[in-house]
C-alpha positions as CSV (number, residue, x, y, z in Angstrom):
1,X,-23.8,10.6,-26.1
2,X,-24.5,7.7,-23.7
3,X,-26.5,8.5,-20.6
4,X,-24.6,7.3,-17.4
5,X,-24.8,7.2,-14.0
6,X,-22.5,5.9,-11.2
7,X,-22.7,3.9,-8.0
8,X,-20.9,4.7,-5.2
9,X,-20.0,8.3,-4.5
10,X,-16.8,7.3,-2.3
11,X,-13.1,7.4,-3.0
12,X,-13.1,5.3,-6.5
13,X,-16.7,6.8,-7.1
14,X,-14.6,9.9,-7.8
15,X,-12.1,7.8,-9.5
16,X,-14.7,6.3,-12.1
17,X,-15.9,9.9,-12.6
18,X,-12.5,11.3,-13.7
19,X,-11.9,8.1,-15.5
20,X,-15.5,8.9,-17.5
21,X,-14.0,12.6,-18.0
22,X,-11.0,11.5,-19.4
23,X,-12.2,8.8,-22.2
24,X,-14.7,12.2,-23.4
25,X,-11.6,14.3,-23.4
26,X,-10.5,11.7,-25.8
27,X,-13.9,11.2,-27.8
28,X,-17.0,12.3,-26.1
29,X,-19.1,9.2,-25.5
30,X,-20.9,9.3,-22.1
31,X,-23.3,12.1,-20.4
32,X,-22.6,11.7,-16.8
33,X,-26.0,12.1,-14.8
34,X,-24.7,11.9,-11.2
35,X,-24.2,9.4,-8.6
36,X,-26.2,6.9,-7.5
37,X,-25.7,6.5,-3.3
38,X,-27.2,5.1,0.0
39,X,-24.9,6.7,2.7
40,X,-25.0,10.6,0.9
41,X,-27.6,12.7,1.3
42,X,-29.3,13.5,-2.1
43,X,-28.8,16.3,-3.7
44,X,-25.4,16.7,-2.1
45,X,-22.6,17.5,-4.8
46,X,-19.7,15.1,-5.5
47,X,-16.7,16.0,-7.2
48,X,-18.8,18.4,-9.3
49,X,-21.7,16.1,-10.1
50,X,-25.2,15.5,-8.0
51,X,-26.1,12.4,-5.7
52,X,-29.4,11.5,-7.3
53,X,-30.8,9.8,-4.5
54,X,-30.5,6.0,-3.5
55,X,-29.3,2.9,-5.4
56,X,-32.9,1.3,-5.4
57,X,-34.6,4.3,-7.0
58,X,-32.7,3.0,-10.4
59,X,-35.5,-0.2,-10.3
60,X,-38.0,2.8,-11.5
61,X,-36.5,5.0,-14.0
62,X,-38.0,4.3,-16.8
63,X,-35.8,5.6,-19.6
64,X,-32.7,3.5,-20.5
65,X,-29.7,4.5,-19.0
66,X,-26.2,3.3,-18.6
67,X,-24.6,2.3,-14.9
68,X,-21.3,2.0,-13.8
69,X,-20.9,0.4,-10.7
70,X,-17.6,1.7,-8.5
71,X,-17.7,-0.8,-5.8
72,X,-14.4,-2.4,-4.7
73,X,-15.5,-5.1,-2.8
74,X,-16.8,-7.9,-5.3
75,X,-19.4,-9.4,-2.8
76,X,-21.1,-5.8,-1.9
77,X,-20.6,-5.5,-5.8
78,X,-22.9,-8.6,-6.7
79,X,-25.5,-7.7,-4.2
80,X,-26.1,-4.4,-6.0
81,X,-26.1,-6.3,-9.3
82,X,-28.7,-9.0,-7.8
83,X,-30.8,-6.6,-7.1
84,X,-30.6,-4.2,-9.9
85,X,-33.9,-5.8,-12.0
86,X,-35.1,-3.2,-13.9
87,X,-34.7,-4.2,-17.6
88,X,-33.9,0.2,-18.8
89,X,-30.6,-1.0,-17.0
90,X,-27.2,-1.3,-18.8
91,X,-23.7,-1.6,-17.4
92,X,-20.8,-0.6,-20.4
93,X,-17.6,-1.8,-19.9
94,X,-15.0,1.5,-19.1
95,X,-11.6,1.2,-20.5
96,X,-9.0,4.0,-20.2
97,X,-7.7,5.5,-23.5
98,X,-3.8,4.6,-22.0
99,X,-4.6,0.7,-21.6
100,X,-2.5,-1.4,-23.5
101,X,-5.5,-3.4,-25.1
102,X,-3.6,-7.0,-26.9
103,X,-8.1,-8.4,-27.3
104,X,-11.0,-7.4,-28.8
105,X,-13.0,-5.3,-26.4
106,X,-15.7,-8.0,-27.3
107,X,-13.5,-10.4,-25.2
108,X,-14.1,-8.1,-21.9
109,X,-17.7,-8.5,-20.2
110,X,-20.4,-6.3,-19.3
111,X,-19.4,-3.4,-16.3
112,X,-15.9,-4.0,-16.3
113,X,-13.7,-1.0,-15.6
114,X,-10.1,-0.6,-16.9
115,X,-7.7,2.0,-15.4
116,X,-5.3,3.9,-16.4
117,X,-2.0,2.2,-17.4
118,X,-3.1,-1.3,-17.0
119,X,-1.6,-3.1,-19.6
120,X,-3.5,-6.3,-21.6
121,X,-1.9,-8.8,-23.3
122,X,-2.8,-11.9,-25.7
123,X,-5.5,-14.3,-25.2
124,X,-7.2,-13.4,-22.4
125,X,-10.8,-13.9,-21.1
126,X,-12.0,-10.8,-18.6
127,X,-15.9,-11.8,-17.2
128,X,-18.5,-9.3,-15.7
129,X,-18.2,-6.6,-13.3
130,X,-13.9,-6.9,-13.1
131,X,-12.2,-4.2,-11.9
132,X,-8.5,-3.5,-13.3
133,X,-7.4,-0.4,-11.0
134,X,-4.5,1.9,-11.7
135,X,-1.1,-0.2,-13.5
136,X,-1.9,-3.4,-13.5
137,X,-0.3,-5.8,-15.9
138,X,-2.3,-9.2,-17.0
139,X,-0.2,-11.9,-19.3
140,X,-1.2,-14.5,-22.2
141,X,-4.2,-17.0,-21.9
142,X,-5.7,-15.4,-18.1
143,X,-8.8,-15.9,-17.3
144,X,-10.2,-13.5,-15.0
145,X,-13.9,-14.8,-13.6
146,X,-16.8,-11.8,-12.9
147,X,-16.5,-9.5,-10.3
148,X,-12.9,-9.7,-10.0
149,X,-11.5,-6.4,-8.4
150,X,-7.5,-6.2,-8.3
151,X,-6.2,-2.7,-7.0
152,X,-3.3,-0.7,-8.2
153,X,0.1,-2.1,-9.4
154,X,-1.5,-5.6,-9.4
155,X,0.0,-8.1,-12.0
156,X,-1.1,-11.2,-13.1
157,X,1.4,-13.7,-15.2
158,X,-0.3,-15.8,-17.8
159,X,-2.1,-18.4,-17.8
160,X,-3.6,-17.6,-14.6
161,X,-6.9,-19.1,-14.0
162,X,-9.2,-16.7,-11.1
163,X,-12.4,-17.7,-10.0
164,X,-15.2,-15.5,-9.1
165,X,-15.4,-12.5,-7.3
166,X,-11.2,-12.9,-6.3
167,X,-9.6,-9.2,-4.4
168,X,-6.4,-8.3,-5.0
169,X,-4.9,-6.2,-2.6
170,X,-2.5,-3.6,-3.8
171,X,0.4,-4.8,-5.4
172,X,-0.5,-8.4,-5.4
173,X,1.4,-10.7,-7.5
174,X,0.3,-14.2,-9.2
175,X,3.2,-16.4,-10.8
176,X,2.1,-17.9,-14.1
177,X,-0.2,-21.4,-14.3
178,X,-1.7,-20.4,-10.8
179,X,-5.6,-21.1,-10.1
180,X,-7.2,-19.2,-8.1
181,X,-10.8,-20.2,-6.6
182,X,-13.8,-18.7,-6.1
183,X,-14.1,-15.7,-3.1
184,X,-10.8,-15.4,-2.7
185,X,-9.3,-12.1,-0.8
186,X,-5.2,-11.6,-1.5
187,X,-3.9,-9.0,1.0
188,X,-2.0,-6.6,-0.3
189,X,1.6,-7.0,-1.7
190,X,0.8,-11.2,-1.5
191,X,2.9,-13.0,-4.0
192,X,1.2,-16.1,-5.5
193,X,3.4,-18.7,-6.2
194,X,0.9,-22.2,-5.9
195,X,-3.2,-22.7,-6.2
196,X,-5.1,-21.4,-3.6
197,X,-8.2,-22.9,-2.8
198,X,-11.6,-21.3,-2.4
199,X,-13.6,-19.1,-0.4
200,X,-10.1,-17.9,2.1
201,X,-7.7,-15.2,3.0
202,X,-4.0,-15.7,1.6
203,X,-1.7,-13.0,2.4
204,X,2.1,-13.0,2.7
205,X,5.3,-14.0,0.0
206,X,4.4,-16.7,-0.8
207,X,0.8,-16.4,0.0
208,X,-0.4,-18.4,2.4
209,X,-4.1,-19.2,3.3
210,X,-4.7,-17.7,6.6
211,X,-8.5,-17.6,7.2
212,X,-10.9,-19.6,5.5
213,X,-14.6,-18.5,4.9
214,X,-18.1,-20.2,4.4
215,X,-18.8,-21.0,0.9
């Protein structure tokens, strides 16, 4: 089995750990170490697994070990990832044995994590570090930039083009041939009906940019 450990001991810390627990129930494939956390004391227990200490201890282990990062937020996300050096370091993608899988897992990048009931269709692109949470749905020819992070019930019609590091908000919907930019945050329940622009807040049906952000 595959060595792992997680980052992020919070709410979908716990969420990555059952989903771990429940692709070994279906073929056992990952060890689970423990957790990986700056805000929990080490040592302290986690939804039956240990903290091991803090995130920057993984620059010195020195056997090779697998990490899956369970970080919502896409720009927290990439700042762990910057500074994550050490080469004994890999990230495997996580897939839930219920997802409707229409691609090669080939076609899905590096620390990517795949919930339950999320549903995958044709011709689709998925980059680093995405998150898919709990029944999401993505149509034919998406592409879906790294560190992406849509939350439960989110669903994305095809050929949908998102940039990097894009949050979907619960329940966020994106009409089909709809760009998204770079560093874009969707508030929950948004509807996406035209491009939106990067580095903003859209919220509301239709979405509408309500806050824009430095590049």
């Amino acid at each position: 089995m595959e060595d792992v450990v997680i980052i992020g001991a919070g709410g979908f810390g716990r969420e990555v750990k059952m989903l771990i627990d429940q692709i070994n129930a279906k073929s056992l494939k990952f060890n689970l170490l423990g957790f990986y956390e700056d805000s929990v004391q080490e040592g302290s227990d986690v939804f039956g697994s240990k903290v091991l200490g803090s995130i920057d201890k993984l620059n010195y282990i020195t056997e090779p070990i697998s990490v899956c990062i369970a970080i919502g937020a896409p720009k927290i996300k990439k700042q762990i990832i910057e500074k994550l050096t050490n080469p004994m370091l890999s990230f495997p993608r996580l897939i839930h044995p219920s997802v409707a899988l229409g691609i090669a897992v080939e076609e899905i990048g590096k620390g990517t994590i795949i919930c339950a009931g999320t549903i995958i269709t044709v011709n689709i692109s998925i980059g680093e570090f995405v998150i898919l949470n709990l029944g999401c749905t993505v149509g034919h020819d998406t592409v879906i930039g790294n560190y992406c992070a849509f939350m439960p019930q989110s669903n994305i019609a095809g050929e949908v083009v998102l940039g990097e590091a894009v949050y979907g908000g619960m329940g966020v919907g994106i009409i089909n041939q709809v760009t998204v930019g770079n560093n874009v945050t969707l508030g929950a329940g948004s509807v996406v009906v035209k491009n939106i622009p990067a580095n903003c807040l859209a919220v509301g049906i239709p979405a509408k940019v309500i806050k824009e952000y430095e590049g």
